[in-house]
MARBA-131673 format. One line per 2 residues: number of its first residue (from 1); for each residue x, y, z of N, C-alpha, C, O. Coordinates in steps of 0.1 Angstrom, whole numbers, padded with zeros to 4 digits. Layout:
BEGIN
NUM> X Y Z X Y Z X Y Z X Y Z | ...;
END
This chain:
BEGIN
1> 0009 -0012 0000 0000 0000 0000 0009 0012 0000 0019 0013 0007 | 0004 0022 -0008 0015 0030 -0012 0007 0046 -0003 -0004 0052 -0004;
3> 0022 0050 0009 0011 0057 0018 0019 0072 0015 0012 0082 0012 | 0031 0071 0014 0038 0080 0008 0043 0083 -0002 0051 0075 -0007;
5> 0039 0096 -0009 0051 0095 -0020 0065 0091 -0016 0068 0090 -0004 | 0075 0088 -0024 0089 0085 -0022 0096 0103 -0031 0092 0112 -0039;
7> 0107 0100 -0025 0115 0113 -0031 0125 0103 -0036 0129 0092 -0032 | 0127 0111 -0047 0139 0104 -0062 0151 0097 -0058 0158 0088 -0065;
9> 0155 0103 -0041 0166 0098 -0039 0169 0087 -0030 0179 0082 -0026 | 0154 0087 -0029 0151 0071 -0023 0149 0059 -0030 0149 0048 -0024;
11> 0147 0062 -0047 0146 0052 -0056 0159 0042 -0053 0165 0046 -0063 | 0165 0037 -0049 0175 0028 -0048 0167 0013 -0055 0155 0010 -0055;
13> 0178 0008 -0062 0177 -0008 -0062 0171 -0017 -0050 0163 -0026 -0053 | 0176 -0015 -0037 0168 -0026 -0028 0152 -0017 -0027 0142 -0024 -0027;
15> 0150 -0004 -0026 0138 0005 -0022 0125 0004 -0032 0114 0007 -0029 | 0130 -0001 -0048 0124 0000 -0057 0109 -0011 -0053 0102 -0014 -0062;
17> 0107 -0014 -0044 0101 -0028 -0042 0090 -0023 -0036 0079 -0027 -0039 | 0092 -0013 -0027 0085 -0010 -0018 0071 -0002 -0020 0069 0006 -0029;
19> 0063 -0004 -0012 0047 0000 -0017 0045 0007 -0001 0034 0013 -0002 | 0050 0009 0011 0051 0014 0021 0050 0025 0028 0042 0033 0027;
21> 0060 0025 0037 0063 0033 0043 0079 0033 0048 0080 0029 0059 | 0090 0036 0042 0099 0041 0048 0106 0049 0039 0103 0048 0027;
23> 0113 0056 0042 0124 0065 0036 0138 0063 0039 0139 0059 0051 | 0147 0063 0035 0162 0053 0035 0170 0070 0039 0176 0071 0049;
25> 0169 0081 0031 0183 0092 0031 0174 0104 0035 0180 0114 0031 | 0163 0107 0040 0160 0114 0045 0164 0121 0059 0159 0132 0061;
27> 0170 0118 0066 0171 0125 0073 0189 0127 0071 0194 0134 0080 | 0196 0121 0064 0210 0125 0063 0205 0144 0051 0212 0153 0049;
29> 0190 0140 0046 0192 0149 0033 0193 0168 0042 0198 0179 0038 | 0184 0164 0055 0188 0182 0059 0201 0186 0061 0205 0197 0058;
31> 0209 0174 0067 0228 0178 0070 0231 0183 0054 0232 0196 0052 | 0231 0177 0045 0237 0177 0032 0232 0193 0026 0238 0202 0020;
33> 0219 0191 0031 0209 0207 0026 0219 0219 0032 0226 0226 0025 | 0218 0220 0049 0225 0225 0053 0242 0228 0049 0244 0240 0050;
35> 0251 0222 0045 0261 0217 0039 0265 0227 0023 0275 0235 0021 | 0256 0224 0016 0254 0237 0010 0255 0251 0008 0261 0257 -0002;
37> 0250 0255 0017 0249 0270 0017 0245 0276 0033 0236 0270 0040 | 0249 0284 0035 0247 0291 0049 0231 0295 0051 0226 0297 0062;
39> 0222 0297 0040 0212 0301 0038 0204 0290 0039 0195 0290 0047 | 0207 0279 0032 0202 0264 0035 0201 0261 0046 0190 0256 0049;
41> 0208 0263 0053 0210 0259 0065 0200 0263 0077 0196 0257 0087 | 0197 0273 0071 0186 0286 0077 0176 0282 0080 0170 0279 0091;
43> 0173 0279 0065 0156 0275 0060 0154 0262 0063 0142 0260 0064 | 0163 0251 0066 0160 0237 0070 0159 0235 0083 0168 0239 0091;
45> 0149 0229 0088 0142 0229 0106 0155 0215 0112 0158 0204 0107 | 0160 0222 0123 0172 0212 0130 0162 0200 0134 0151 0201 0139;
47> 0169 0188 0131 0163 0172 0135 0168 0173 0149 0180 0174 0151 | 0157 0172 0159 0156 0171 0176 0159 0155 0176 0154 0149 0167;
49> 0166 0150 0184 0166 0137 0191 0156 0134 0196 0150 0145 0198 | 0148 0124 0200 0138 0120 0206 0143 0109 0216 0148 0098 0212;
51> 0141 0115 0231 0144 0107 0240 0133 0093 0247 0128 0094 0258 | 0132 0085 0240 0120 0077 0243 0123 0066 0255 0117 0055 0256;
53> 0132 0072 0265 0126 0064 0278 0116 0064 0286 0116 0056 0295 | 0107 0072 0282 0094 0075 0287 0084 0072 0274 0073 0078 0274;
55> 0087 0065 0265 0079 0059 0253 0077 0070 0238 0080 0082 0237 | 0071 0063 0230 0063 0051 0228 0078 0042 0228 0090 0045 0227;
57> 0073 0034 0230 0083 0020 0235 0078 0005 0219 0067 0001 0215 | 0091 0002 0216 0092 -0013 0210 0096 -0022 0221 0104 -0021 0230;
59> 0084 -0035 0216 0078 -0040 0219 0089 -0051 0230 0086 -0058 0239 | 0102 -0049 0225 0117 -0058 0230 0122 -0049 0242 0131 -0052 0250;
61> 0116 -0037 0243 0123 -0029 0253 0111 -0034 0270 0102 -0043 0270 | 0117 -0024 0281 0111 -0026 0292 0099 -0016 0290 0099 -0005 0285;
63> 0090 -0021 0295 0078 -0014 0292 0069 -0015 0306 0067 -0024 0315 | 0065 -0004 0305 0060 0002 0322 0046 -0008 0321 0038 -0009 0311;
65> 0046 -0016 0333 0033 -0029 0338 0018 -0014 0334 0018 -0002 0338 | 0007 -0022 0326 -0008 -0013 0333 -0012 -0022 0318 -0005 -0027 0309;
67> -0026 -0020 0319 -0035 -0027 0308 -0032 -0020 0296 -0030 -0008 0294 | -0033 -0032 0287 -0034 -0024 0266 -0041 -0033 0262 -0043 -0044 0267;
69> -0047 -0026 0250 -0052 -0030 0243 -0048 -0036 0232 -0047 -0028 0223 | -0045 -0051 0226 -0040 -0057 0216 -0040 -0054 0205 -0048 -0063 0203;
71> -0037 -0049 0190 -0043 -0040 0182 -0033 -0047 0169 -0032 -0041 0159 | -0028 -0059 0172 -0014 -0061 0167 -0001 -0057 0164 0008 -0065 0167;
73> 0000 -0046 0158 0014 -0039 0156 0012 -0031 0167 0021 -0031 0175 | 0000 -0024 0170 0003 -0016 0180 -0008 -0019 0194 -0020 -0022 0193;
75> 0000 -0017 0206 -0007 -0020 0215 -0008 -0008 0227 0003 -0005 0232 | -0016 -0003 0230 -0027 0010 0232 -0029 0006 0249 -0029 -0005 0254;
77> -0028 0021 0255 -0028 0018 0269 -0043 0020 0273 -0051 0029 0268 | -0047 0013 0281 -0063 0009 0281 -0064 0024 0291 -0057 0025 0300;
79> -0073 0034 0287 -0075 0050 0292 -0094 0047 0294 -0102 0044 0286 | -0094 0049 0306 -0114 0053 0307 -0120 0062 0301 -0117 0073 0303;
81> -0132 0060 0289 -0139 0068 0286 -0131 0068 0269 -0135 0077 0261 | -0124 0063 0266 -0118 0065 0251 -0122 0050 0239 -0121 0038 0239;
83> -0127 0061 0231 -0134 0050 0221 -0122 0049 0210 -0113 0057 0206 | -0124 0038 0208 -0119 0035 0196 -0125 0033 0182 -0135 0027 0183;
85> -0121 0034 0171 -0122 0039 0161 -0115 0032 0144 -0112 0038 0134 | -0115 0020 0147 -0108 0011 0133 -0111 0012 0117 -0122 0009 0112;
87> -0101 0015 0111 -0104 0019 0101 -0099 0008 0095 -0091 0000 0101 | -0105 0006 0077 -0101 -0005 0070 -0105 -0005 0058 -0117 -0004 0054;
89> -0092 -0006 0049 -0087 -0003 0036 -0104 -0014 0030 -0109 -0025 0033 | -0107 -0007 0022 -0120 -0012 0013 -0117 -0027 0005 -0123 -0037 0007;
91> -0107 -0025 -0002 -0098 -0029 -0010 -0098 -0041 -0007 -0105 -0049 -0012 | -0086 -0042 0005 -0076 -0053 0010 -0085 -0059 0022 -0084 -0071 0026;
93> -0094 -0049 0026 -0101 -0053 0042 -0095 -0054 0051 -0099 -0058 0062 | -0084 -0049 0051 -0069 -0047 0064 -0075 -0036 0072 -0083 -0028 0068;
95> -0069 -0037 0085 -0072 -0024 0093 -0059 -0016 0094 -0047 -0019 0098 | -0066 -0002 0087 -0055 0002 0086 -0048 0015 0096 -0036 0020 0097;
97> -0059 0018 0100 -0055 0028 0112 -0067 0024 0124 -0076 0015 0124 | -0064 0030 0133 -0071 0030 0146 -0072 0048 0149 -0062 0055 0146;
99> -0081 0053 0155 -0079 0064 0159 -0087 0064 0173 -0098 0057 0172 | -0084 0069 0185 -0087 0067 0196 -0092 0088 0201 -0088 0099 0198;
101> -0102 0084 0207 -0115 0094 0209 -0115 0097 0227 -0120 0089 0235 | -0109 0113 0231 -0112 0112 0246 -0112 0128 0247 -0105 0137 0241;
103> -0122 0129 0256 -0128 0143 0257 -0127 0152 0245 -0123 0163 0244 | -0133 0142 0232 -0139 0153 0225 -0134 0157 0210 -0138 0164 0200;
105> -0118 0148 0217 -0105 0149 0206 -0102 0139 0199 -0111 0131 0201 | -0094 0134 0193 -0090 0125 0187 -0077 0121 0176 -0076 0126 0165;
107> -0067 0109 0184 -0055 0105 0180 -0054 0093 0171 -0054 0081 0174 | -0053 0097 0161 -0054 0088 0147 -0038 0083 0147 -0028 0090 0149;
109> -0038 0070 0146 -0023 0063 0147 -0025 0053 0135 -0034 0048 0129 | -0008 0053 0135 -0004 0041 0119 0011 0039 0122 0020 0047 0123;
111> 0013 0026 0123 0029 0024 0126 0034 0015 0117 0030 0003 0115 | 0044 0024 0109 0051 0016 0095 0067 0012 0096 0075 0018 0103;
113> 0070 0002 0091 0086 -0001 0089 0093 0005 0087 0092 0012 0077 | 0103 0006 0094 0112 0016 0088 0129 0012 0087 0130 0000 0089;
115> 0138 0017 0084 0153 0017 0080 0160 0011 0095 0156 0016 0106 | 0168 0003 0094 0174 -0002 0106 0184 0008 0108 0193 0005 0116;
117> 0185 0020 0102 0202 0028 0108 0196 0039 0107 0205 0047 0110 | 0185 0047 0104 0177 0057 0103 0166 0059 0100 0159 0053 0092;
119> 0162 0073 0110 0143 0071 0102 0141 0079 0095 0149 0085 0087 | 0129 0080 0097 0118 0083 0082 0112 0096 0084 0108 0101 0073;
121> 0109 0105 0096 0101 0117 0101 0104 0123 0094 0096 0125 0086 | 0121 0131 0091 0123 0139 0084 0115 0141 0072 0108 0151 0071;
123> 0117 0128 0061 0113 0130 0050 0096 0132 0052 0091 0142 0046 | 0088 0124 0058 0075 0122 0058 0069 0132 0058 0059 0134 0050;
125> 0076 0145 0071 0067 0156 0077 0071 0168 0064 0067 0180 0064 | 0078 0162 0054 0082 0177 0041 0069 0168 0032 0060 0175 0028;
127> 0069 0156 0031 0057 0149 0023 0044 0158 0028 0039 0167 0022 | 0040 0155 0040 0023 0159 0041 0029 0173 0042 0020 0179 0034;
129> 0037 0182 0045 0036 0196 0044 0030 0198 0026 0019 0203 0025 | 0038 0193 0015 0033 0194 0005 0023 0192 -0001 0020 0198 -0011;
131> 0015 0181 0006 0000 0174 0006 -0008 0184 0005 -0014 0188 -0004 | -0008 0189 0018 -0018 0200 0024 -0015 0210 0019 -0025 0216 0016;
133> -0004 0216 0015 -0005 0229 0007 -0012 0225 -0006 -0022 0231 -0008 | -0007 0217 -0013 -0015 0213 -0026 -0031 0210 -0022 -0037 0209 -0032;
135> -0037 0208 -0012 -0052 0211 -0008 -0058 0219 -0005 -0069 0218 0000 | -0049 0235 -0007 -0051 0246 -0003 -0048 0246 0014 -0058 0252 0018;
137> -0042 0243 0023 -0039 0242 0038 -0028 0248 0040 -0021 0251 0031 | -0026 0250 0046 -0011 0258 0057 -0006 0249 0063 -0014 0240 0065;
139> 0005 0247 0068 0009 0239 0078 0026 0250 0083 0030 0261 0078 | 0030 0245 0092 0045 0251 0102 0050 0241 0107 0044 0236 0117;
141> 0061 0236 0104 0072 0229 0113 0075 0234 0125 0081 0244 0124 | 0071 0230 0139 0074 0235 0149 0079 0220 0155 0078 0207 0153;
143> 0088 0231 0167 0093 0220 0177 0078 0213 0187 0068 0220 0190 | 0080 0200 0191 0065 0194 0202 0075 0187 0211 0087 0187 0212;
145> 0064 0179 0219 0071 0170 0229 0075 0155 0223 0075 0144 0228 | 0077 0158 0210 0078 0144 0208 0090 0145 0197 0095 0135 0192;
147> 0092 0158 0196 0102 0162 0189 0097 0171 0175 0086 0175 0177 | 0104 0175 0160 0092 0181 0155 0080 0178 0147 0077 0167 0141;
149> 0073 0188 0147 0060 0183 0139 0056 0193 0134 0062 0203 0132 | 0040 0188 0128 0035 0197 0119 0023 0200 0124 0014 0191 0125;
151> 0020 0218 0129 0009 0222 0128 0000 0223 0115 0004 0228 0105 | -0012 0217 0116 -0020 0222 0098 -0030 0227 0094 -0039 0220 0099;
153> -0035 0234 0089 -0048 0238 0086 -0056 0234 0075 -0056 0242 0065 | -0063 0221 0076 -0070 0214 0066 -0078 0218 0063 -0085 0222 0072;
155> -0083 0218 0045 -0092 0228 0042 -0102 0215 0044 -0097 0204 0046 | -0115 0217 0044 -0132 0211 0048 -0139 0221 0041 -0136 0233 0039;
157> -0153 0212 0039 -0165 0217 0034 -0172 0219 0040 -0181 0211 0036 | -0177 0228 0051 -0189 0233 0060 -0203 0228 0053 -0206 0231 0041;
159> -0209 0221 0061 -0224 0223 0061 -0234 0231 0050 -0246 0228 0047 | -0227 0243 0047 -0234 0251 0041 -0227 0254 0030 -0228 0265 0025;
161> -0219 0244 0024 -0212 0241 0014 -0196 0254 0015 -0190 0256 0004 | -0194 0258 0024 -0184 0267 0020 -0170 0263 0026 -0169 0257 0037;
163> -0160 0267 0019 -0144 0260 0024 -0144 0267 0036 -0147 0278 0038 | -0139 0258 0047 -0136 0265 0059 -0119 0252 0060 -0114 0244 0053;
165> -0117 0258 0075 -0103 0248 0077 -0104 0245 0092 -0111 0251 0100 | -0096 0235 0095 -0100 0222 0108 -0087 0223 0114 -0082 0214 0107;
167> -0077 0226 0123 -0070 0224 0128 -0060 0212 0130 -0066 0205 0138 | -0049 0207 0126 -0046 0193 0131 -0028 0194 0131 -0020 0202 0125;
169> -0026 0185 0138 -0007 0180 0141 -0006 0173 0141 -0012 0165 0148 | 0005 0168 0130 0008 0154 0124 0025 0153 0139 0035 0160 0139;
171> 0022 0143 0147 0032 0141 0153 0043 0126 0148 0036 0117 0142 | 0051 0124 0149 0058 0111 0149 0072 0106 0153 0080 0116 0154;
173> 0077 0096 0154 0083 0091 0162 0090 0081 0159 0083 0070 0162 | 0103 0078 0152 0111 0069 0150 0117 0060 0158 0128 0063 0162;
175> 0113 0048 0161 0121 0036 0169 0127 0027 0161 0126 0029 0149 | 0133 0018 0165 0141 0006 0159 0133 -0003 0148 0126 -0012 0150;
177> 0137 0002 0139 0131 -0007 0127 0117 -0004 0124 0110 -0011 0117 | 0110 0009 0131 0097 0013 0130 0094 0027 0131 0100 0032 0140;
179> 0085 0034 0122 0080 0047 0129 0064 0046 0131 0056 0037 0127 | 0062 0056 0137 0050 0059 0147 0047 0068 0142 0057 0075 0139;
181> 0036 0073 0137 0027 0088 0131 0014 0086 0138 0006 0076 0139 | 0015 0099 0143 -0001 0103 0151 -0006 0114 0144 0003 0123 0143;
183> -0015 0117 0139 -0023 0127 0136 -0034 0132 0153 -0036 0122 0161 | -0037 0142 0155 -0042 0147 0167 -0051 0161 0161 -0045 0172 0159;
185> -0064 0157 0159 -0073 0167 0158 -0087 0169 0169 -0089 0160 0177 | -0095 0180 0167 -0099 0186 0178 -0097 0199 0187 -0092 0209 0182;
187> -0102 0198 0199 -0095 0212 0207 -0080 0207 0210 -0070 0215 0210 | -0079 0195 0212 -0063 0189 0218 -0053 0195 0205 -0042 0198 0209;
189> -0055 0197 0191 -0048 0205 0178 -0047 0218 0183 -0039 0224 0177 | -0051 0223 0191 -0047 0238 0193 -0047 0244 0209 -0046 0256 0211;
191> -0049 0233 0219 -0049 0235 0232 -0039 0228 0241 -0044 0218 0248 | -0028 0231 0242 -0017 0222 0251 -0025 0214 0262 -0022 0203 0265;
193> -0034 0219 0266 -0038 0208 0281 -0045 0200 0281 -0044 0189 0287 | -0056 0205 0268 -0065 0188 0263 -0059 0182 0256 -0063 0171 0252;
195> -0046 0188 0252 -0038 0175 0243 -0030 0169 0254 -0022 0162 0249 | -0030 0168 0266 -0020 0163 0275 -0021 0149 0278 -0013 0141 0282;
197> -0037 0146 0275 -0038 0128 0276 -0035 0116 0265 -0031 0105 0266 | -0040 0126 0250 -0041 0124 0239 -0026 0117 0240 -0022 0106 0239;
199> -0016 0132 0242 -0001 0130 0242 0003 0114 0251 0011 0105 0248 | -0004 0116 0261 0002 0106 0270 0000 0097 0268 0009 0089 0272;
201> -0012 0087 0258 -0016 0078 0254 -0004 0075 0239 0000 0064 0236 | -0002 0084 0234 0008 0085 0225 0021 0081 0228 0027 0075 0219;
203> 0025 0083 0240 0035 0079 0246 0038 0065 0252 0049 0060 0250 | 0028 0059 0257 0030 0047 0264 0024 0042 0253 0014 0036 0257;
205> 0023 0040 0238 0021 0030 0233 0030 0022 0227 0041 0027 0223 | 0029 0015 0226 0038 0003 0226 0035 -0004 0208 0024 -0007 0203;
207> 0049 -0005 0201 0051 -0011 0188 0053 -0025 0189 0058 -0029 0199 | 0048 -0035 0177 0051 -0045 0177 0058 -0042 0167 0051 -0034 0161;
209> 0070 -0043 0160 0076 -0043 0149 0078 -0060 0139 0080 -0063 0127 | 0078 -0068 0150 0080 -0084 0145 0096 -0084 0138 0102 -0073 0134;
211> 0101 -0095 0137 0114 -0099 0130 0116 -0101 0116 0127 -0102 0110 | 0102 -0103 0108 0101 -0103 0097 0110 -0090 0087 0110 -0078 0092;
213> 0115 -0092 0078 0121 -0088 0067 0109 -0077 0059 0101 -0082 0051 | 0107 -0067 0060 0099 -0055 0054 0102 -0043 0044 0107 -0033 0048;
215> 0098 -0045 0031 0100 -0032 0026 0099 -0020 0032 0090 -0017 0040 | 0110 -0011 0028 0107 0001 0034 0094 0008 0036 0090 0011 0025;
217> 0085 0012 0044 0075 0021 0044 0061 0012 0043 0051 0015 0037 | 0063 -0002 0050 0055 -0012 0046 0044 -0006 0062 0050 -0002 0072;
219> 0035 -0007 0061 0022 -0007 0070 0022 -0017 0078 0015 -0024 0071 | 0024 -0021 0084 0023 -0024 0104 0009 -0032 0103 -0001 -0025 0106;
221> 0008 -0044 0100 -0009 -0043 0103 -0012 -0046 0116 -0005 -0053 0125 | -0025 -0040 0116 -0034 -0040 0129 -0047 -0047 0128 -0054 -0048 0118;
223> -0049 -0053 0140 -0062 -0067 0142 -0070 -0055 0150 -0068 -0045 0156 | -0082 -0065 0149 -0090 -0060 0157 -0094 -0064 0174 -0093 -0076 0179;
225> -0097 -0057 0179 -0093 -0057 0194 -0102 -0069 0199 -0114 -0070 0196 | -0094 -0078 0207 -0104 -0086 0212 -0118 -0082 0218 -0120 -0071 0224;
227> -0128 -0092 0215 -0141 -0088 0219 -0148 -0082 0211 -0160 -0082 0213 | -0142 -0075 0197 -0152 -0067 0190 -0158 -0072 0181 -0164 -0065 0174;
229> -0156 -0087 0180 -0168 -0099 0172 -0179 -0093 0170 -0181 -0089 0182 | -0190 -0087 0163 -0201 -0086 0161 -0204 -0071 0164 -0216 -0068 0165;
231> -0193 -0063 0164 -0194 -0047 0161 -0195 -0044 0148 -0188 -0049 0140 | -0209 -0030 0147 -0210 -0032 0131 -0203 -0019 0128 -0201 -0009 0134;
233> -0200 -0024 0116 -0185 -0010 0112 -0192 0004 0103 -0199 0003 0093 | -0190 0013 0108 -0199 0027 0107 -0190 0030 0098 -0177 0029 0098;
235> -0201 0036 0085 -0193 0049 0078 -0190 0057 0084 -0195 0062 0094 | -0175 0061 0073 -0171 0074 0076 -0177 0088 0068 -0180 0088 0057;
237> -0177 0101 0078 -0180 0109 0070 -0177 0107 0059 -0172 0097 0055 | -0182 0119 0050 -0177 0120 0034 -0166 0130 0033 -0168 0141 0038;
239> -0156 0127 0027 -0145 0132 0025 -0150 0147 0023 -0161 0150 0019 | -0139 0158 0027 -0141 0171 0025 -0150 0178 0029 -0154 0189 0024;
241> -0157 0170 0042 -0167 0176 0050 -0161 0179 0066 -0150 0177 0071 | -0170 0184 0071 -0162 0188 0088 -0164 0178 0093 -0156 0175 0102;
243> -0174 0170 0091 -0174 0157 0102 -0162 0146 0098 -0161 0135 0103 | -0153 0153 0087 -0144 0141 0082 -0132 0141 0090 -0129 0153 0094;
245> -0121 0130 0095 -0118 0130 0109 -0105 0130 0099 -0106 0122 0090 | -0091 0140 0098 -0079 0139 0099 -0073 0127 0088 -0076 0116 0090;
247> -0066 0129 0080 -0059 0117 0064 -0057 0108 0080 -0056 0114 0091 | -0057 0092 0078 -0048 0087 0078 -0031 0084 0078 -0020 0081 0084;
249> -0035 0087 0067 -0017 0090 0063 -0025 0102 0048 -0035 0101 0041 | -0012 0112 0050 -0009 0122 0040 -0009 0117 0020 0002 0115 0014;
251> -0020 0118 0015 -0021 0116 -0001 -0021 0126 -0003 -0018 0136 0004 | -0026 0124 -0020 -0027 0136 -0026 -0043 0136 -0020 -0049 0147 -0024;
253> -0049 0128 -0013 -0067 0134 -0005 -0060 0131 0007 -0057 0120 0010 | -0057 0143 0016 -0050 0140 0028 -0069 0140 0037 -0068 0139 0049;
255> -0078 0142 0032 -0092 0144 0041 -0099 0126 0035 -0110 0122 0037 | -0089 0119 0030 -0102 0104 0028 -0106 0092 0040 -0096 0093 0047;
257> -0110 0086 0043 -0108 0079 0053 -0114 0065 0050 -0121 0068 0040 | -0116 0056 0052 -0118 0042 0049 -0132 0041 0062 -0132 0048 0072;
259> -0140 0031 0060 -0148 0026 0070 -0144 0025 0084 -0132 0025 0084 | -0148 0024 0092 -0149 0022 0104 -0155 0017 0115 -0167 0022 0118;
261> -0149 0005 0127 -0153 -0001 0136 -0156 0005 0149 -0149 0001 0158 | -0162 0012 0152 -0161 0018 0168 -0164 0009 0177 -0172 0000 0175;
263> -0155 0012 0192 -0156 -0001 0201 -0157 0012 0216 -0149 0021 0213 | -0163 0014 0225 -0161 0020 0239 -0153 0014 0251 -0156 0003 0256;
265> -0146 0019 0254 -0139 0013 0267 -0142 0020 0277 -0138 0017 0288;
END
């Protein structure tokens, strides 16, 4: 499943294969940018380290004891009052995102393969910056708690047929042989304090990456959570409307979304 574009200089002979998610020289490409010209250097946003002893955590590391939710690649810290939200490719019938719902807001997650000697954020977060501008949107590279991201302003179709724009922050998070993308829209998109749970949930989740052999930028699949046998799976809004919840991952329709299973915890 092809979730990102690739940039040219990722075409490599082993990368040519890939339908995914990873990026191989992205994040060597801001040193090199910088490297260039003093002015380069300027305009390219510095790559923050991400200290993840306090998570999101793979699945081989120590991981703080408390309830999760099984989800397969990823496993979700069980939070009172947060629904969940399973999305799944038409297509393939895969679940391909999960997005999780608490006070109002909501953290859309996707965890893809990534490069064993570097990740993939760099390149990804210049990808949806482009997306969304080409959708008419704004977005800003800023620093977060998770290191950097992208504020955005997705364009939507109001009710009364007119373009308005929806607030959202594409966060993510490179681990060992995997990255983590959260999308976070709502008031928690433009309010540090309601985003404080969202965030923390973000944090203690936990990657399965598995030992299998993966194209770059390959999708992570996710099952459905034990118990939700005989939950019936709700449409999703219609694309380019306000009730439509945040891309999944960044296309050229960063507003489409696939069906969806809701479960309450």
């Amino acid at each position: 499943m092809a979730l990102f574009r690739r940039g040219a200089k990722d075409r490599t002979a082993q990368d040519e294969t890939t339908g995914g998610v990873e990026a191989t020289e992205e994040t060597a490409g801001a040193a090199s940018l910088a490297a260039e010209s003093p002015a380069a250097a300027e305009r390219a946003p510095a790559t923050v380290a991400v200290d993840r002893s306090s998570g999101p955590y793979d699945s081989g590391e120590a991981v703080p004891p408390g309830p999760r939710v099984d989800l397969g690649a990823l496993r979700l810290p069980g939070v009172n009052g947060m629904e969940l939200r399973m999305e799944i490719d038409k297509k393939s019938g895969t679940v391909s995102a999960v997005g999780v719902t608490l006070d109002g807001s909501t953290l859309q997650m996707q965890a893809f393969a990534a490069p064993r000697t570097e990740g993939i954020w760099d390149e990804i977060r210049e990808e949806i910056g482009e997306s969304v501008r080409k959708q008419g949107g704004a977005v800003d590279d800023v620093p977060g708690p998770f290191g950097r991201e992208l504020l955005a302003r997705l364009p939507v179709r109001t009710p009364e047929g007119r373009t308005g724009h929806r607030p959202a922050r594409f966060v993510g998070v490179d681990g060992p042989r995997w990255f983590l993308r959260g999308v976070i829209t709502g008031r928690a998109a433009v309010d540090e304090e309601a985003a404080q749970r969202l965030e923390d949930l973000f944090r203690r989740t936990v990657v399965v990456r598995g030992t299998e052999a993966r194209a770059p930028r390959d999708l992570l699949a996710l099952t459905l959570p034990a118990g939700a046998d005989g939950v019936t799976p709700q449409p999703a809004p219609a694309p380019g409307t306000a009730g439509a919840a945040a891309p999944a991952t960044p296309t050229f329709d960063p507003l489409k979304r696939g069906p969806e299973i809701t479960e309450i915890r």
